[in-house]
C-alpha positions in Angstrom: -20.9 58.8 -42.4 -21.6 55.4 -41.6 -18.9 52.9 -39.5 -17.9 49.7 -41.3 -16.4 47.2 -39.0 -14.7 44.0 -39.8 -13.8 41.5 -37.6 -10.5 39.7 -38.1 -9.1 37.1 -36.3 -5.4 35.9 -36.2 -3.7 33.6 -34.5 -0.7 35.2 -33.2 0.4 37.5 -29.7 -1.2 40.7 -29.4 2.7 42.2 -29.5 3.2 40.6 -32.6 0.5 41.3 -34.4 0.8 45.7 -33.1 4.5 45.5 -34.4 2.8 44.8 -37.8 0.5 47.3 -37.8 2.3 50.2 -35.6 5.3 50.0 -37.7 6.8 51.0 -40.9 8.7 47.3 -41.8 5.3 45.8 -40.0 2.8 47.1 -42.3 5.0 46.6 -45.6 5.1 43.2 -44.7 1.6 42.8 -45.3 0.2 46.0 -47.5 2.3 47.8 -49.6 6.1 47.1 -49.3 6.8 51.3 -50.0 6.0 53.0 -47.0 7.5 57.0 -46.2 6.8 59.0 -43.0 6.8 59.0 -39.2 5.2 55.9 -37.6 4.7 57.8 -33.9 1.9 59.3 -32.7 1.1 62.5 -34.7 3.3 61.5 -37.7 2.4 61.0 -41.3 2.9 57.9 -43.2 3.0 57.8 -47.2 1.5 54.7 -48.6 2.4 54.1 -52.5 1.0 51.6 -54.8 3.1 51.8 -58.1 3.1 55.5 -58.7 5.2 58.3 -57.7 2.4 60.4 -55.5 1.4 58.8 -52.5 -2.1 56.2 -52.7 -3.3 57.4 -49.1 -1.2 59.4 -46.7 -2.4 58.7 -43.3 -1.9 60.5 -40.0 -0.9 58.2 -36.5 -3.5 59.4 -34.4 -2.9 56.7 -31.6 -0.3 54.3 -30.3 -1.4 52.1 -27.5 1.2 49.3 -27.2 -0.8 46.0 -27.7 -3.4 47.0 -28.1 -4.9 49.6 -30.5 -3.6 51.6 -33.6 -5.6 54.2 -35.6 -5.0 56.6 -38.3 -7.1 59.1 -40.0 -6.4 59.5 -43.7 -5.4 63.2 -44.7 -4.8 62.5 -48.3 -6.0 60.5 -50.8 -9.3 59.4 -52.3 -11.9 61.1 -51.5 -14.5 58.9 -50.3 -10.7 58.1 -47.9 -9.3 61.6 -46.7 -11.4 62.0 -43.1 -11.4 58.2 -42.3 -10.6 56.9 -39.2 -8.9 53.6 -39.4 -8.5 51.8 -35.9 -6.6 48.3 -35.5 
């Protein structure tokens, strides 16, 4: 499969912009406001979207404070479900 890479950037400390990506209140401030799950390393996190199943349920794969985040999707669409997602 082919990477896609996007660069973003935002104009804000590195600490604040991890806390809203390596945490539950940080990411629902900016994706989805219902988030279920385990937000450490190895944990699962339930991303929903108006319905009662989960959109995407993503595994926390790693944590490095201030600088990286990545999850790999183990549920969800397909074209999804073995994507790495790093931040």
């Amino acid at each position: 499969m082919a990477d896609i890479r996007h660069r973003v950037g935002i104009s804000a400390p590195r600490e604040q912009v991890y806390e809203a990506l390596a945490t539950k209140d940080g990411v629902a401030r900016w994706w989805t406001h219902e988030i279920h799950g385990d937000a450490a390393p190895g944990g699962k996190l339930e991303f929903f979207f108006g319905s009662p199943e989960p959109s995407a349920v993503m595994e926390v794969t790693e944590l490095v404070p201030s600088r990286r985040v990545s999850w790999r999707c183990v549920e969800g669409p397909d074209e999804w479900v073995g994507t790495d997602v790093t931040f």
